[in-house]
PDBQT receptor file of N, H, CA, C and O in Angstrom, charges set to zero:
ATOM      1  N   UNK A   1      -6.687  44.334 -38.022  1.00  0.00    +0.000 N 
ATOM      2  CA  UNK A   1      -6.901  43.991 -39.413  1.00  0.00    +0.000 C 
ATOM      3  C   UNK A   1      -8.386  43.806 -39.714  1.00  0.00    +0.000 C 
ATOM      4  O   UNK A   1      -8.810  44.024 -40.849  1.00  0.00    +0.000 OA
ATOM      5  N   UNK A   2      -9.340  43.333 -38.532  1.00  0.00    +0.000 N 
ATOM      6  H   UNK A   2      -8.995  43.156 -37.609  1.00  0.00    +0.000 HD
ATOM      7  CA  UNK A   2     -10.697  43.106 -38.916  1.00  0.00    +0.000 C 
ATOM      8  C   UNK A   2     -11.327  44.418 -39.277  1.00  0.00    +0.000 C 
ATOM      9  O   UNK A   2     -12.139  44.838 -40.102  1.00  0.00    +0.000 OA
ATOM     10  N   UNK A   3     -10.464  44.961 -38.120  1.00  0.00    +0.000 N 
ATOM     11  H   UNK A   3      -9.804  44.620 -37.450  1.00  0.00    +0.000 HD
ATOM     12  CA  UNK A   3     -11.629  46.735 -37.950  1.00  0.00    +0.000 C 
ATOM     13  C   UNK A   3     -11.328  47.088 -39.772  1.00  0.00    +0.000 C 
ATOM     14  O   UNK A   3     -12.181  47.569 -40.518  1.00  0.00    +0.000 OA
ATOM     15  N   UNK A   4     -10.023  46.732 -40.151  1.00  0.00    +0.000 N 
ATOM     16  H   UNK A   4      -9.330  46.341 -39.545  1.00  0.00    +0.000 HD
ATOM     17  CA  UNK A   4     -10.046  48.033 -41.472  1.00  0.00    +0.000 C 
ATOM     18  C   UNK A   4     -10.821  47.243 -42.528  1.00  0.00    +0.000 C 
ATOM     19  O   UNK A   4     -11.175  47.801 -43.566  1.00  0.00    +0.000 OA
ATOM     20  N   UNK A   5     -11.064  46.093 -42.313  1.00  0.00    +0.000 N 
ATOM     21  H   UNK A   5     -10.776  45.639 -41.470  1.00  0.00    +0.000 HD
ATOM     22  CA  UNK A   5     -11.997  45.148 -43.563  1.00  0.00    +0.000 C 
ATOM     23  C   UNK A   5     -13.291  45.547 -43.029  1.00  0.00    +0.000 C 
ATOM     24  O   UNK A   5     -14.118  45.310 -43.910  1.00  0.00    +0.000 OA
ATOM     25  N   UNK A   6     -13.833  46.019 -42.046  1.00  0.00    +0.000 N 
ATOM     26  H   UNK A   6     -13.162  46.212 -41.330  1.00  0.00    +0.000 HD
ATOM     27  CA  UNK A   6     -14.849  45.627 -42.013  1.00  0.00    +0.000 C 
ATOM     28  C   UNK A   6     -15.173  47.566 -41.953  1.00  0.00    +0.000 C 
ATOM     29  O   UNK A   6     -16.267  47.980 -41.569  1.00  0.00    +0.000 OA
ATOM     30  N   UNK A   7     -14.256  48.351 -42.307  1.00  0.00    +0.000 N 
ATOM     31  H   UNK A   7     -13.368  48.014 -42.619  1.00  0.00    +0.000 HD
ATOM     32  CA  UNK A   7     -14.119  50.228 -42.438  1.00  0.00    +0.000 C 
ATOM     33  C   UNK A   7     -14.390  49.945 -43.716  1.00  0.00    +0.000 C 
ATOM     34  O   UNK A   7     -15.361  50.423 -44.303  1.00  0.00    +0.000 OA
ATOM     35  N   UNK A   8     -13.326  48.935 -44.383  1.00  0.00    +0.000 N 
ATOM     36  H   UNK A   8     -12.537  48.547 -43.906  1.00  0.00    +0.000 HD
ATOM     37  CA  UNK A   8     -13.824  49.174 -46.050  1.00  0.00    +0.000 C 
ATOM     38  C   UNK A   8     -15.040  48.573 -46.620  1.00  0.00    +0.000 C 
ATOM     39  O   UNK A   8     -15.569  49.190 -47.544  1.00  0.00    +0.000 OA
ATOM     40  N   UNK A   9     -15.633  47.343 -46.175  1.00  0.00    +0.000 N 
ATOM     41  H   UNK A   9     -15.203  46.842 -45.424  1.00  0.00    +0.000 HD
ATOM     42  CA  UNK A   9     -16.650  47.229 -46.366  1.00  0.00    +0.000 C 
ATOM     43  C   UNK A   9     -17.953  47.896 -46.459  1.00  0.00    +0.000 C 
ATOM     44  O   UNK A   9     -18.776  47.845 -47.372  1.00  0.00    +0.000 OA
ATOM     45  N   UNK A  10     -17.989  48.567 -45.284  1.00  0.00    +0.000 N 
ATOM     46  H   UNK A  10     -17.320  48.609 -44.542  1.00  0.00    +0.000 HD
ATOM     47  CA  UNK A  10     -19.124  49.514 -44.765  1.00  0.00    +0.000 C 
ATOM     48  C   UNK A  10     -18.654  50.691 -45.895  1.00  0.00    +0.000 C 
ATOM     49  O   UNK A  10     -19.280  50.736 -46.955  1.00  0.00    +0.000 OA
ATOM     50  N   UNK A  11     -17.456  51.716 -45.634  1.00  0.00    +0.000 N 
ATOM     51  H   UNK A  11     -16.948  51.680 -44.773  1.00  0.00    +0.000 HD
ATOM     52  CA  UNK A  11     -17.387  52.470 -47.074  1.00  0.00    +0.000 C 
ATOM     53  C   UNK A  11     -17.905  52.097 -48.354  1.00  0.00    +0.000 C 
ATOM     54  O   UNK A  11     -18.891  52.631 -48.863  1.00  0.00    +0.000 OA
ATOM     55  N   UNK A  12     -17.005  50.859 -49.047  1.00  0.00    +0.000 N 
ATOM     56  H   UNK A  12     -16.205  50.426 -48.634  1.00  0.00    +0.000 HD
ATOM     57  CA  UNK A  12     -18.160  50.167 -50.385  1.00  0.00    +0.000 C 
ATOM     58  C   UNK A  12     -18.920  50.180 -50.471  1.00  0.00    +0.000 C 
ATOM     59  O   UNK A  12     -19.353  50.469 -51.587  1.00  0.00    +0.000 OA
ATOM     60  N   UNK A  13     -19.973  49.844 -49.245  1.00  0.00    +0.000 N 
ATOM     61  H   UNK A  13     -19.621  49.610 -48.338  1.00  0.00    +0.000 HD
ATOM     62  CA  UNK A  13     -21.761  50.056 -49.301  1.00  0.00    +0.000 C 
ATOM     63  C   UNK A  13     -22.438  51.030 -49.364  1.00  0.00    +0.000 C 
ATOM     64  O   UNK A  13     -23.583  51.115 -49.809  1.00  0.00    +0.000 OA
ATOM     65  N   UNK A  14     -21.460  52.241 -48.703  1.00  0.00    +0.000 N 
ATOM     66  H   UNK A  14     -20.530  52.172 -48.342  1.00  0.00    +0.000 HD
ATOM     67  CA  UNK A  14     -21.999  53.730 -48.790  1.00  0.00    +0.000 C 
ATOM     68  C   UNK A  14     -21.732  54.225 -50.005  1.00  0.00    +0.000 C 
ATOM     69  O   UNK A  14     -22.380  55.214 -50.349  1.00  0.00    +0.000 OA
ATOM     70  N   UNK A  15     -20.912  53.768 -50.761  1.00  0.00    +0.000 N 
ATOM     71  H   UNK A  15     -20.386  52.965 -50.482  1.00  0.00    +0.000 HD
ATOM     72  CA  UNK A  15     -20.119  54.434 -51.788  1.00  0.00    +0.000 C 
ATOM     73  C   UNK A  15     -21.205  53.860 -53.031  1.00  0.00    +0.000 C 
ATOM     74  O   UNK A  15     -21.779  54.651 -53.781  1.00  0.00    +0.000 OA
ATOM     75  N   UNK A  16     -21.383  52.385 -53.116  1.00  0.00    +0.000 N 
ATOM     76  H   UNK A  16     -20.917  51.742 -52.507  1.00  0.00    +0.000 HD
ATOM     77  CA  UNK A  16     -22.560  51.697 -53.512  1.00  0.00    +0.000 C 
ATOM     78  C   UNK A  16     -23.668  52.443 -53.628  1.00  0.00    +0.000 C 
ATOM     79  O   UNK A  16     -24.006  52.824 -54.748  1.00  0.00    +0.000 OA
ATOM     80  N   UNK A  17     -24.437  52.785 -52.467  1.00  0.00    +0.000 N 
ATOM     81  H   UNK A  17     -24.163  52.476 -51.556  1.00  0.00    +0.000 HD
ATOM     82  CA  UNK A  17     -25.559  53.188 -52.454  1.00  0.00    +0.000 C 
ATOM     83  C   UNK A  17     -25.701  54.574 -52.778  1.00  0.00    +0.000 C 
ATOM     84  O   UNK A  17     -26.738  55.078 -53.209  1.00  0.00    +0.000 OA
ATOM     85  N   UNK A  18     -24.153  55.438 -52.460  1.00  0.00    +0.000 N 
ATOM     86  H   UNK A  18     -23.310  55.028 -52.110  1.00  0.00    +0.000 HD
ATOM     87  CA  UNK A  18     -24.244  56.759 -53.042  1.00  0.00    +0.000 C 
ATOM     88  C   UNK A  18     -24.815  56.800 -54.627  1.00  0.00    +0.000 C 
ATOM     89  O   UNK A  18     -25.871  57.201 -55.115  1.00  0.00    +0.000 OA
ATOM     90  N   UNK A  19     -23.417  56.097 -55.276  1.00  0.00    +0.000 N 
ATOM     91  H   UNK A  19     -22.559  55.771 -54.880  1.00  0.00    +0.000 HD
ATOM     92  CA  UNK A  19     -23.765  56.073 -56.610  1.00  0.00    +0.000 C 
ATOM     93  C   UNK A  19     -25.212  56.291 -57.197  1.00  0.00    +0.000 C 
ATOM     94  O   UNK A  19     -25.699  57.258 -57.783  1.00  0.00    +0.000 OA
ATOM     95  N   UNK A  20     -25.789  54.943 -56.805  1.00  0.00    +0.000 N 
ATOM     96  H   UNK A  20     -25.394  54.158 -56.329  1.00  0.00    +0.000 HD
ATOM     97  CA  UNK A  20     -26.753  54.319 -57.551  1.00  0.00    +0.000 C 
ATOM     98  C   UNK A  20     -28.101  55.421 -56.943  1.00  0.00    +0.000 C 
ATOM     99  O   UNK A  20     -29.077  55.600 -57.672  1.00  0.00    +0.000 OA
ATOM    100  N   UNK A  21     -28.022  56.040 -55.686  1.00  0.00    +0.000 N 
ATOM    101  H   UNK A  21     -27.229  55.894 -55.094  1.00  0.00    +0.000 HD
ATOM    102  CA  UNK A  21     -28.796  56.993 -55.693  1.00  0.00    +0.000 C 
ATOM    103  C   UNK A  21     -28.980  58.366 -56.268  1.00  0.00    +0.000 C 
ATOM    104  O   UNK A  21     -30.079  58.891 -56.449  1.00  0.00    +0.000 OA
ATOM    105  N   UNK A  22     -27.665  58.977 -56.577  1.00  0.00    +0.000 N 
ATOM    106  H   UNK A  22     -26.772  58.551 -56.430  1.00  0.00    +0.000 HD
ATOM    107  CA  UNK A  22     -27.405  59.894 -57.552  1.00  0.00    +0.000 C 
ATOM    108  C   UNK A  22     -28.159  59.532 -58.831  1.00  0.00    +0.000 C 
ATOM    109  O   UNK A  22     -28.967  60.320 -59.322  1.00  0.00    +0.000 OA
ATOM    110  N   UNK A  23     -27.845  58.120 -59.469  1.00  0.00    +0.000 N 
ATOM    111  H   UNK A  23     -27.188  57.480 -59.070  1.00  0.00    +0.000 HD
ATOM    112  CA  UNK A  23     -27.752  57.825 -60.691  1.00  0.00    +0.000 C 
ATOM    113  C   UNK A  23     -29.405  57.531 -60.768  1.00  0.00    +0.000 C 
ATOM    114  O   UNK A  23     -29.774  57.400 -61.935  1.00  0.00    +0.000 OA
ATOM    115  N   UNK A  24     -30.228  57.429 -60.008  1.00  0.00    +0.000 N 
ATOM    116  H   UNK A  24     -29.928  57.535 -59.060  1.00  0.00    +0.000 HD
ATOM    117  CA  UNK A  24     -31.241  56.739 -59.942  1.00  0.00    +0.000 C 
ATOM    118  C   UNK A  24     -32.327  57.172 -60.937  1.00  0.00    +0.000 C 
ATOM    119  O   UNK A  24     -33.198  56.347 -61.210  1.00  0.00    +0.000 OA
ATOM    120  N   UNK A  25     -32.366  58.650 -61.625  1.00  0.00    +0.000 N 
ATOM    121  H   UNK A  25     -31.658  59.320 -61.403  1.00  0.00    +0.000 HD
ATOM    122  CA  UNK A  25     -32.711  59.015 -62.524  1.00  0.00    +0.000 C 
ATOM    123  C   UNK A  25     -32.850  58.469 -63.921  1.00  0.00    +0.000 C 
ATOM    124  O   UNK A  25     -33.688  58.674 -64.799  1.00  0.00    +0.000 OA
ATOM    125  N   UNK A  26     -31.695  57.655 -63.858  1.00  0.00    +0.000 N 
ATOM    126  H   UNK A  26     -31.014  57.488 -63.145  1.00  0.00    +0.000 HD
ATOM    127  CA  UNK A  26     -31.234  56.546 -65.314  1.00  0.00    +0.000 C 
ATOM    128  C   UNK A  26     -31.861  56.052 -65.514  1.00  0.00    +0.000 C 
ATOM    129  O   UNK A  26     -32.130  55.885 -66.703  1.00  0.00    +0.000 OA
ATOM    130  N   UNK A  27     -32.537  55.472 -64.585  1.00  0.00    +0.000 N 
ATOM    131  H   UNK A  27     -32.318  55.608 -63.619  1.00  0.00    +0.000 HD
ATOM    132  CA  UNK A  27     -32.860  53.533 -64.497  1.00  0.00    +0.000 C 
ATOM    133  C   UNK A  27     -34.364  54.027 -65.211  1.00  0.00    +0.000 C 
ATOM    134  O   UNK A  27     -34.916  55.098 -65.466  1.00  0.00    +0.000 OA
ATOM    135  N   UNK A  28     -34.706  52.341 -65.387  1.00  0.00    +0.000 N 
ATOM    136  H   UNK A  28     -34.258  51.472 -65.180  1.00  0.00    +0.000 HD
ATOM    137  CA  UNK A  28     -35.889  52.512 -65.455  1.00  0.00    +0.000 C 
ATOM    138  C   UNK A  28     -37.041  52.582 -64.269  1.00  0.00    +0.000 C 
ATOM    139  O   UNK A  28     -38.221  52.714 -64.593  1.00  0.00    +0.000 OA
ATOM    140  N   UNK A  29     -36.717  52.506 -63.132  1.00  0.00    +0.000 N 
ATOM    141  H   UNK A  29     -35.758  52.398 -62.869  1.00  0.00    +0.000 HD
ATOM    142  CA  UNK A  29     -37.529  52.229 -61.739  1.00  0.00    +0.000 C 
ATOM    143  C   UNK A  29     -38.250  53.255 -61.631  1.00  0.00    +0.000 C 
ATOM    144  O   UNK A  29     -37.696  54.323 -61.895  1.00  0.00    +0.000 OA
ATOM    145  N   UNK A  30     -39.389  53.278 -61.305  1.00  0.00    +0.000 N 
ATOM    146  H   UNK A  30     -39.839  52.411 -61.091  1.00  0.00    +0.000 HD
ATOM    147  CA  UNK A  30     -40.188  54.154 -60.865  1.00  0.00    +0.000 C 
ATOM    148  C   UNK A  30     -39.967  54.960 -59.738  1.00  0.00    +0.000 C 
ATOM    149  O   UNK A  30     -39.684  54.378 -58.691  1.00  0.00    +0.000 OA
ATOM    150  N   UNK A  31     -40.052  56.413 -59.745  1.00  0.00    +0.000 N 
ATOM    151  H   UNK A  31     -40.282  56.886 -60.595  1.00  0.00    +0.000 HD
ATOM    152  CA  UNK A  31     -39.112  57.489 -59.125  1.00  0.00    +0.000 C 
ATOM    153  C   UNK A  31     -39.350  57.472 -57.913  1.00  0.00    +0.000 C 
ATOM    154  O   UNK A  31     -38.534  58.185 -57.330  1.00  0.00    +0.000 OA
ATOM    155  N   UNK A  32     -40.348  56.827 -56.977  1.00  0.00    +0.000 N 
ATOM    156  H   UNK A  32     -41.011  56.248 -57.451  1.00  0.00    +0.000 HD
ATOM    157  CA  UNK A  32     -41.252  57.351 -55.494  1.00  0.00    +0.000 C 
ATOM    158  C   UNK A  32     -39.884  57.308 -54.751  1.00  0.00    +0.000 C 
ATOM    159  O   UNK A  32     -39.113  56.367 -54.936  1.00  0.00    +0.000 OA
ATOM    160  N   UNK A  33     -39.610  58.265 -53.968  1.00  0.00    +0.000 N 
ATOM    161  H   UNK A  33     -40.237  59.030 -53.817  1.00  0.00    +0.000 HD
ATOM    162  CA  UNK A  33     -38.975  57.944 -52.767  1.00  0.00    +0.000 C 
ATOM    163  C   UNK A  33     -38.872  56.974 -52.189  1.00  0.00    +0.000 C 
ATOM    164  O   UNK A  33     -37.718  56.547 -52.236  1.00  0.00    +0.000 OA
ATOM    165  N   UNK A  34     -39.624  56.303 -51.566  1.00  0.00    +0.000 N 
ATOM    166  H   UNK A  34     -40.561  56.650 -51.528  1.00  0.00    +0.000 HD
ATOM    167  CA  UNK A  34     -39.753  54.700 -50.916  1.00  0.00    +0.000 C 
ATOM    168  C   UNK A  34     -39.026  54.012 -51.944  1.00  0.00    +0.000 C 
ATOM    169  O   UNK A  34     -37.886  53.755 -51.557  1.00  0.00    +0.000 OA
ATOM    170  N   UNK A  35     -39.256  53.631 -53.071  1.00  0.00    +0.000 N 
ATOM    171  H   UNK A  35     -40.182  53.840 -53.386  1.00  0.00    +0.000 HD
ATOM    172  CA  UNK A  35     -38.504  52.739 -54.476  1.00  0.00    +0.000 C 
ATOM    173  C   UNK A  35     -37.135  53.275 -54.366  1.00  0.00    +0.000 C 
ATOM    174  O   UNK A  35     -36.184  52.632 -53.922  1.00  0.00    +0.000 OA
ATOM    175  N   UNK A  36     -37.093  54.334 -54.740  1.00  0.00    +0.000 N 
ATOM    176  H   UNK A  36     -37.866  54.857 -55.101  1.00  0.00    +0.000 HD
ATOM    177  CA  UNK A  36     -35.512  55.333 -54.778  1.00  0.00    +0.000 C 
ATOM    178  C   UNK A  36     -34.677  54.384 -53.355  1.00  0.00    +0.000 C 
ATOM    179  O   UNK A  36     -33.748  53.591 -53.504  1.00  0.00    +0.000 OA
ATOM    180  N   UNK A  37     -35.313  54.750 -52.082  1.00  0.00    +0.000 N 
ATOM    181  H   UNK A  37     -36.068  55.395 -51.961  1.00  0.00    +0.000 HD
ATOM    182  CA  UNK A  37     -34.496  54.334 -50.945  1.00  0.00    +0.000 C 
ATOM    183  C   UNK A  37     -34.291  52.665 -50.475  1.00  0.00    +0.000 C 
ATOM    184  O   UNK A  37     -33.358  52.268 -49.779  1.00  0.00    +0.000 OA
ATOM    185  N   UNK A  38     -35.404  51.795 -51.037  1.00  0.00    +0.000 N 
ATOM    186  H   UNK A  38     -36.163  52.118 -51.603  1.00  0.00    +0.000 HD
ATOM    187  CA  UNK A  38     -34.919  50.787 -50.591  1.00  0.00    +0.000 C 
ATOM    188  C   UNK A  38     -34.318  50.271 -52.021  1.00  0.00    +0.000 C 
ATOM    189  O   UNK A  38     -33.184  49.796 -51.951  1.00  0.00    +0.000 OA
ATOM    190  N   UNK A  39     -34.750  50.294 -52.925  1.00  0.00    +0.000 N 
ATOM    191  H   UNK A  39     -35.671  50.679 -52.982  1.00  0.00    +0.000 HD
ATOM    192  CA  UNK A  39     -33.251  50.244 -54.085  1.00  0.00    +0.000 C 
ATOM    193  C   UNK A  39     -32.264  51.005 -53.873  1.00  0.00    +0.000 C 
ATOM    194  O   UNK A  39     -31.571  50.882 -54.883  1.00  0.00    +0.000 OA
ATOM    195  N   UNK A  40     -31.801  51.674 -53.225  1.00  0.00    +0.000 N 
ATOM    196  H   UNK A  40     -32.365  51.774 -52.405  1.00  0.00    +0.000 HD
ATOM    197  CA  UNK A  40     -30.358  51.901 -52.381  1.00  0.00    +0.000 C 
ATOM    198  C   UNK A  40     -29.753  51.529 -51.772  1.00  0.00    +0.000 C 
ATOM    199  O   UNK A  40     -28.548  51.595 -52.015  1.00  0.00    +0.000 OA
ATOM    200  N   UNK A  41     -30.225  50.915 -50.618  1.00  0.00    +0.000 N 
ATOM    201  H   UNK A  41     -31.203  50.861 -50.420  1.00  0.00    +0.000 HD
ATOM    202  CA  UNK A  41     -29.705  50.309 -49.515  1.00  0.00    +0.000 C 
ATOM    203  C   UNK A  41     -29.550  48.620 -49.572  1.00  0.00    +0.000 C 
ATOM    204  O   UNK A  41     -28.759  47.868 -49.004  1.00  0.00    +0.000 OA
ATOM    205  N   UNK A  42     -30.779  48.340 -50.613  1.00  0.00    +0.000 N 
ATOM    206  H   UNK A  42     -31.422  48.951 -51.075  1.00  0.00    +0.000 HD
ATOM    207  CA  UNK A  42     -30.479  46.746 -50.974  1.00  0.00    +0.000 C 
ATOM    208  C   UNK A  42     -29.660  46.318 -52.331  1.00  0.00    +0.000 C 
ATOM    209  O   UNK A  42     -29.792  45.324 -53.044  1.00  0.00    +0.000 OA
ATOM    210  N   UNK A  43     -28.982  47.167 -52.402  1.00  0.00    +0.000 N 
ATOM    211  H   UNK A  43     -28.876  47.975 -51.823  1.00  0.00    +0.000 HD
ATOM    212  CA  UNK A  43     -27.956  47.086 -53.880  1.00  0.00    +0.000 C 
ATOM    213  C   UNK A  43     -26.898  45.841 -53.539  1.00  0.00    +0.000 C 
ATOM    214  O   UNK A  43     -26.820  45.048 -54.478  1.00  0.00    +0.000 OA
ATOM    215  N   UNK A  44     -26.265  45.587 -52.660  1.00  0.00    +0.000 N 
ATOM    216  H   UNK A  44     -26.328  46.231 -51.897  1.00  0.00    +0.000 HD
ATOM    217  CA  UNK A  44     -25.714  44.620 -52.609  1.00  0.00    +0.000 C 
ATOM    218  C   UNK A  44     -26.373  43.054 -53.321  1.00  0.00    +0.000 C 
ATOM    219  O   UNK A  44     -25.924  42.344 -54.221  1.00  0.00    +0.000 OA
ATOM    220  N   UNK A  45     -27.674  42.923 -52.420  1.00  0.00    +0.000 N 
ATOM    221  H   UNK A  45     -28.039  43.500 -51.690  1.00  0.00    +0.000 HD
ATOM    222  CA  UNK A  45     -27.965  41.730 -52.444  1.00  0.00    +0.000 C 
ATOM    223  C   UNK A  45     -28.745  41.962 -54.083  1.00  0.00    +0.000 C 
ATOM    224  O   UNK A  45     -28.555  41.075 -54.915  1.00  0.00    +0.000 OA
ATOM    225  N   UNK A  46     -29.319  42.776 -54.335  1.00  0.00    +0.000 N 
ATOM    226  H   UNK A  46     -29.473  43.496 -53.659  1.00  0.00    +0.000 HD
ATOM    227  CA  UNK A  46     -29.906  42.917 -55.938  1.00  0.00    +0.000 C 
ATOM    228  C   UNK A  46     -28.962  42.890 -56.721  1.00  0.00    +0.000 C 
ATOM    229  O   UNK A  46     -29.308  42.259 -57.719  1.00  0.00    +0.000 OA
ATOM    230  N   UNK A  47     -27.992  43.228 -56.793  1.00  0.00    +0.000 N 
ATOM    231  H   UNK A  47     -27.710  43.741 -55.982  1.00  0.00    +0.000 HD
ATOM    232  CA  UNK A  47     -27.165  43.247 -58.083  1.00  0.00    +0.000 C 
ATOM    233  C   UNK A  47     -26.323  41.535 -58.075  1.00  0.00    +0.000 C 
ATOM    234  O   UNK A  47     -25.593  41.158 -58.992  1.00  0.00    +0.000 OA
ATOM    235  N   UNK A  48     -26.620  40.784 -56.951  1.00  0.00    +0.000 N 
ATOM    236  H   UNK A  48     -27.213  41.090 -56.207  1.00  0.00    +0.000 HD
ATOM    237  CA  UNK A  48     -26.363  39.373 -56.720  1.00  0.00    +0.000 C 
ATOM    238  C   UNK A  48     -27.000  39.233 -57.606  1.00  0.00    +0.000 C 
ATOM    239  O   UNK A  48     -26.478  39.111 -58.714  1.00  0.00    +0.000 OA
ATOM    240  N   UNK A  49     -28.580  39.196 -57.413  1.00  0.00    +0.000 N 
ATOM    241  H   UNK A  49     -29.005  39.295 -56.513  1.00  0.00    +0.000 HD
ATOM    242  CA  UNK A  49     -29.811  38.117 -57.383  1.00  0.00    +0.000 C 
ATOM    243  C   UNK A  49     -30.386  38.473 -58.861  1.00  0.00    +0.000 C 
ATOM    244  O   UNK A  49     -30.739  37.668 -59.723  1.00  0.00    +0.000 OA
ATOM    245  N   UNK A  50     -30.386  39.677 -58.916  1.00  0.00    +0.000 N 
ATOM    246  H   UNK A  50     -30.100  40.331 -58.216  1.00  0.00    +0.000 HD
ATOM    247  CA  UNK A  50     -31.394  40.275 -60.064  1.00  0.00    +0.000 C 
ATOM    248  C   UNK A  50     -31.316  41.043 -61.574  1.00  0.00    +0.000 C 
ATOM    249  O   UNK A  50     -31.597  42.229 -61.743  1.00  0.00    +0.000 OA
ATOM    250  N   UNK A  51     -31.018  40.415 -62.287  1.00  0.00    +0.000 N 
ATOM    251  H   UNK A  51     -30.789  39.451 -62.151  1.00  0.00    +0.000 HD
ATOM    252  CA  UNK A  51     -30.592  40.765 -64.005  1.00  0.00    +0.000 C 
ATOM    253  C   UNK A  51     -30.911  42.045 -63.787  1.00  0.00    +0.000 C 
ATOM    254  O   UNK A  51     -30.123  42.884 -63.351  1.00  0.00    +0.000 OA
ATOM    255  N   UNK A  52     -32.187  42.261 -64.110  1.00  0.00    +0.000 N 
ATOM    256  H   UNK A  52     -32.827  41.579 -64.464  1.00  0.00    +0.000 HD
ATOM    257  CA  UNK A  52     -32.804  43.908 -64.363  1.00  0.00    +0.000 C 
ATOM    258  C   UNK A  52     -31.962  44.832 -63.436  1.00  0.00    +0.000 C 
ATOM    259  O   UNK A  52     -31.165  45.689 -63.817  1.00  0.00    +0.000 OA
ATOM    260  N   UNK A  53     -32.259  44.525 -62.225  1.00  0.00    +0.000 N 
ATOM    261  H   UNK A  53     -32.907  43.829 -61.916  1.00  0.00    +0.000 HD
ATOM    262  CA  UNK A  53     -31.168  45.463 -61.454  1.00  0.00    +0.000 C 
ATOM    263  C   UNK A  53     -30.280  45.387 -61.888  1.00  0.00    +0.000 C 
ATOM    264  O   UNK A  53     -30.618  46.155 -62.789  1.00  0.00    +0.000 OA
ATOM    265  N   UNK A  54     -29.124  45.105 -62.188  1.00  0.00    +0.000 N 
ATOM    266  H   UNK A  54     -28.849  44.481 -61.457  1.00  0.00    +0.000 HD
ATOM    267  CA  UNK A  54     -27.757  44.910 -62.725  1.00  0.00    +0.000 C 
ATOM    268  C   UNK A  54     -27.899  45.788 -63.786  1.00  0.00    +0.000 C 
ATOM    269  O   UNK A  54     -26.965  46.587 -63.844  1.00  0.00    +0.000 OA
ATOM    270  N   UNK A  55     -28.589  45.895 -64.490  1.00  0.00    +0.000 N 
ATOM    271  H   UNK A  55     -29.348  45.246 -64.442  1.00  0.00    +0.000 HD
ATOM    272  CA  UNK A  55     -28.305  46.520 -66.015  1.00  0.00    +0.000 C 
ATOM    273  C   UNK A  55     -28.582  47.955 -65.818  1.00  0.00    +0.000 C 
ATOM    274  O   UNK A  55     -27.965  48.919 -66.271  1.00  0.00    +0.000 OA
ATOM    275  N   UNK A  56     -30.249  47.899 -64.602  1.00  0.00    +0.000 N 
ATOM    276  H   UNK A  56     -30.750  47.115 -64.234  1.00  0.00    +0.000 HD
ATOM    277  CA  UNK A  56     -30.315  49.355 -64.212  1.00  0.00    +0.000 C 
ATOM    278  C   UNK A  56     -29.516  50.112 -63.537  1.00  0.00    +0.000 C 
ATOM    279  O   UNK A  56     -29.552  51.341 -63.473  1.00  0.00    +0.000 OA
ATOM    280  N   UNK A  57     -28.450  49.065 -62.790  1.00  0.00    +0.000 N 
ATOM    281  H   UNK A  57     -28.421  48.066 -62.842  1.00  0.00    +0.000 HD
ATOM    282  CA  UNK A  57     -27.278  49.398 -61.957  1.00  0.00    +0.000 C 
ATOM    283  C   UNK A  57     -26.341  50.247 -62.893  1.00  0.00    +0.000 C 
ATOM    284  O   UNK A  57     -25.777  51.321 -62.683  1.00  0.00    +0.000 OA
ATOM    285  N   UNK A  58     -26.353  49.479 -63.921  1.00  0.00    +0.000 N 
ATOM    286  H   UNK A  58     -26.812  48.606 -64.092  1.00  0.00    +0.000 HD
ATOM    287  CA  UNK A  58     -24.709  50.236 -64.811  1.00  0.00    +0.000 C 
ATOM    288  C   UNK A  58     -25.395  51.470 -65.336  1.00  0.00    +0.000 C 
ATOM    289  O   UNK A  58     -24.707  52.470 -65.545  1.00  0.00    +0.000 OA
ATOM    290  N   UNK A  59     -26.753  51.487 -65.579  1.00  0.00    +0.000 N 
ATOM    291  H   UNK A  59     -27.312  50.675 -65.409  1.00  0.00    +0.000 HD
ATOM    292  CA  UNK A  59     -27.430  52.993 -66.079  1.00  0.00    +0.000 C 
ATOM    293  C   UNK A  59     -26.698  53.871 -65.038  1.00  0.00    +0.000 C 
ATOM    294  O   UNK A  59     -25.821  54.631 -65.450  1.00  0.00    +0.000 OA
ATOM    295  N   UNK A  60     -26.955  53.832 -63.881  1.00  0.00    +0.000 N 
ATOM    296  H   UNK A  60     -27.667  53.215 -63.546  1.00  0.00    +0.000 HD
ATOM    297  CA  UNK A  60     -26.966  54.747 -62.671  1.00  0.00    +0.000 C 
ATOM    298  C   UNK A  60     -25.057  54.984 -62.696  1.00  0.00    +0.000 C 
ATOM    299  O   UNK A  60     -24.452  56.051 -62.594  1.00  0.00    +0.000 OA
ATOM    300  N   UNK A  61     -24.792  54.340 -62.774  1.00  0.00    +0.000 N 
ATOM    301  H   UNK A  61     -25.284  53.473 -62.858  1.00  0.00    +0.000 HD
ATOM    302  CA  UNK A  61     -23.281  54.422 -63.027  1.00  0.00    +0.000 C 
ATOM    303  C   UNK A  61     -22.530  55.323 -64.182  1.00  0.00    +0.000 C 
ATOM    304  O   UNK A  61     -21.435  55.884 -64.132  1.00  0.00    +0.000 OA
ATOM    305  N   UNK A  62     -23.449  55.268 -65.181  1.00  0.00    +0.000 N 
ATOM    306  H   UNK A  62     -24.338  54.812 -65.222  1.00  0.00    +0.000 HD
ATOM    307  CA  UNK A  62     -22.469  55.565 -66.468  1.00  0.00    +0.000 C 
ATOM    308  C   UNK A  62     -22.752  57.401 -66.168  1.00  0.00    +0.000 C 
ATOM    309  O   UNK A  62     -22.162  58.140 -66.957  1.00  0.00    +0.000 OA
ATOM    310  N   UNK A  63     -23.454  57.950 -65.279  1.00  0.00    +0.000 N 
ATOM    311  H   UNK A  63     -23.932  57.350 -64.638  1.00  0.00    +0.000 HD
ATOM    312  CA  UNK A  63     -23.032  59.265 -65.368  1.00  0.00    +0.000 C 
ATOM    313  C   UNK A  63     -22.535  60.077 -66.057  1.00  0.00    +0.000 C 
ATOM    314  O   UNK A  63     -22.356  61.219 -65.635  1.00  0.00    +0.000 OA
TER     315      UNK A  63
């Protein structure tokens, strides 16, 4: 039971970071690669912590 919580977890995060990297065009963030990739991978804890992210989040989403 741990292994498949912790299969879906790791999926969500990829699936997470897929999105919002596709979408990354939306936002307002400045385009550099470096910006692009670690606003990808830290989407979890930003869309906790950080208004602006959040809103730039649903940009990247609405596709």
């Amino acid at each position: 039971m741990l292994q498949l919580l912790v299969v879906l977890l790791v999926l969500g995060y990829g699936a997470g970071a897929w999105v919002f990297w596709k979408g990354f065009k939306r936002t307002n963030f400045s385009r550099s690669f470096s910006n692009r990739l670690t606003l990808s991978l830290l989407w979890p804890v930003l869309l906790v912590t950080n208004k602006n992210y959040r809103q730039n989040f649903q940009k990247a989403l609405k596709g």
